[in-house]
N, C-alpha and C positions, 0 to 999 in steps of 0.2 A: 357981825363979821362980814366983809366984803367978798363976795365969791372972784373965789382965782380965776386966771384965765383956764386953766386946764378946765375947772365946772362947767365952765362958760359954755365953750367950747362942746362939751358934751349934752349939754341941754339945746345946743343950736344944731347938734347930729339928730338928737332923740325927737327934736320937733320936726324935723326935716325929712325925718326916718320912715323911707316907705312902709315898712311893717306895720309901725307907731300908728301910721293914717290908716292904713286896712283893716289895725285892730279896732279901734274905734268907727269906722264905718262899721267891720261885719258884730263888733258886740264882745269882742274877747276881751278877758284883762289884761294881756299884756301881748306885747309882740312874740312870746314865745309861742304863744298857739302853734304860728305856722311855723315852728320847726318841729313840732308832733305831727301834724298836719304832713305835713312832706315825706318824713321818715313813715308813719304809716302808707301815704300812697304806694309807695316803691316796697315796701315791705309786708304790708296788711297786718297788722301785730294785733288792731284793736276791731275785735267780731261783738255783734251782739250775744248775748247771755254770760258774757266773761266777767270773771271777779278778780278787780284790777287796784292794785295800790300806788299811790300817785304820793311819793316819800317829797317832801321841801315843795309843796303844792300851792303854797301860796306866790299871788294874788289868787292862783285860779284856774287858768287860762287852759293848763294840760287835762284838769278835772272837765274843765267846760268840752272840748273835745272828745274825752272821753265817753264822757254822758252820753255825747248826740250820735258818736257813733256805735254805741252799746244800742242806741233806740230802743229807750224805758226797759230794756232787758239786764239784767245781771245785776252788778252791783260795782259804786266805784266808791272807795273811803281814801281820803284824802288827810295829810299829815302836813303839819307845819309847828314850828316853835312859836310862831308870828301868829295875830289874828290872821281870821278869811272870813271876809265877806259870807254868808249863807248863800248854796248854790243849792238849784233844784234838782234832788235825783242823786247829790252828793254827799255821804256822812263823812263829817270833817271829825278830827280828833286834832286839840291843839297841844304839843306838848313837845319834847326833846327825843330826839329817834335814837339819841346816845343814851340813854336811860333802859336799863332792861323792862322795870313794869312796862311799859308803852311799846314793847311787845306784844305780850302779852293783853293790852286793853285792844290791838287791832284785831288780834285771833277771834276773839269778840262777838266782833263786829262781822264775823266773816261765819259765826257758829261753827269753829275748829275746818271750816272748809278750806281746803288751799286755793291762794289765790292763779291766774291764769298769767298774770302780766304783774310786772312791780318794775315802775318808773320813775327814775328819778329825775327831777332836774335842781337836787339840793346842790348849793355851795354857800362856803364860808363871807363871813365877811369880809371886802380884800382891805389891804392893810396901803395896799401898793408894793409890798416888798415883795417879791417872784414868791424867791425861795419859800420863806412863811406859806404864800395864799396857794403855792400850788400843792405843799405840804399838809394845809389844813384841809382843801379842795380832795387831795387821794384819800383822805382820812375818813372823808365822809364817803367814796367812790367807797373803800371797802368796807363797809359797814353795811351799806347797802346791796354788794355783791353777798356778803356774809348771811344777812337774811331771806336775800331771796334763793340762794344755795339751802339753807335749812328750809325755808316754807313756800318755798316756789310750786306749785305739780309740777308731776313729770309731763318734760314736753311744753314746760310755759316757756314762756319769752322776761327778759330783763334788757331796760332801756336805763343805760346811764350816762349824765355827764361828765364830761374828765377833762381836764387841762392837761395839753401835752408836757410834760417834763422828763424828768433823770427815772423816775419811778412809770411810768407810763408802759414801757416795754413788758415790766413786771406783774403790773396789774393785768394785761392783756395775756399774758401766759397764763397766768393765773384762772381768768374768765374760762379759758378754753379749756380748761381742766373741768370746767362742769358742764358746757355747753357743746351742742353737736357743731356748732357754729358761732363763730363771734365776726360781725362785718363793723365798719368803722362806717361812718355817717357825717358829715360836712354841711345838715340844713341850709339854704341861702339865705334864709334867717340871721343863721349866724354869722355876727360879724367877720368880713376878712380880718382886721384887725387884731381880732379876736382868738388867743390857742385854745379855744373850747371844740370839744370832740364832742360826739357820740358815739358808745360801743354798745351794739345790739347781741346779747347772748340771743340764740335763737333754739330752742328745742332744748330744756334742760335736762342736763342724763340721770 
């Protein structure tokens, strides 16, 4: 099949793409690093000896971050539906975070300890149609609020991605029902183009 100009056009952004070059010089798997990377400067979320879940974690990139700034302290397990690459210092579980066992298999791994921080940067796969990708996008956003509300410690931190849409206002009311604070996050990372958020619960009650 011939790739479209819109492909085109996206792969001539992603080569061109200062992040793209920085991830690759500094060793990350993907340009997202530096929007973990930013949101902790300004916020501090990730201390060494914390026990951290890094939910839609592949390639990698938030796990690798993570790792180095735990320095070989705590513990970080990382979750994806997708393969990952083997990271050092990171227990991967590959499996469906919509599945209740796979719960249950992360508890685990964590020996019934609650974790300090649960991070997401899960999203669907988009379709191109709004409605759909931002619908299946909150879908995962509460699922993810949903868990780290049950198995969070008191006092952890939750980092999620979210596309602004019609439900956006809801899930952010929502957040703040369990957190002493919820601030909103805009990485430079992140494309302008781009309606991707980050909402930081900060201290969960």
């Amino acid at each position: 099949m011939k790739p479209s100009k819109t492909s085109k056009a996206w792969m001539k952004e992603h080569v061109n793409d200062f992040f793209v070059k920085q991830a690759q010089k500094d060793g990350y798997r993907s340009r997202a690093a530096y929007k973990l990377l930013e949101i902790d400067e300004r916020d501090h979320i990730l201390k060494p000896g914390m026990l951290v879940i890094d939910l839609g974690a592949a390639p990698g990139s938030w796990s690798q971050v993570a790792r180095q700034k735990l320095k070989n302290t705590g513990k970080v397990v990382a979750l994806d539906i997708l393969e990952m690459a083997p990271l050092p210092g990171v227990e991967f579980i590959q499996g469906d975070f919509r599945e209740d066992d796979l719960t249950l298999e992360i508890q685990k791994y964590f020996n019934n300890q609650q974790p300090d921080l649960v991070m997401s940067d899960m999203a669907p796969n988009m379709s191109g149609i709004v409605i759909s990708d931002q619908a299946n996008s909150m879908y995962l956003a509460e699922l993810a609020l949903a868990f780290s509300t049950e198995h969070l410690n008191y006092g952890g931190n939750f980092l999620v991605k979210i596309f602004q849409g019609r439900d956006f206002d809801q899930f952010l009311r929502t957040m703040r029902l369990s957190f002493k604070q919820v601030v909103i996050r805009k990485p430079k990372a992140s494309r302008n183009r781009s309606n991707e958020l980050y909402l930081l619960g900060i201290e969960k009650k």
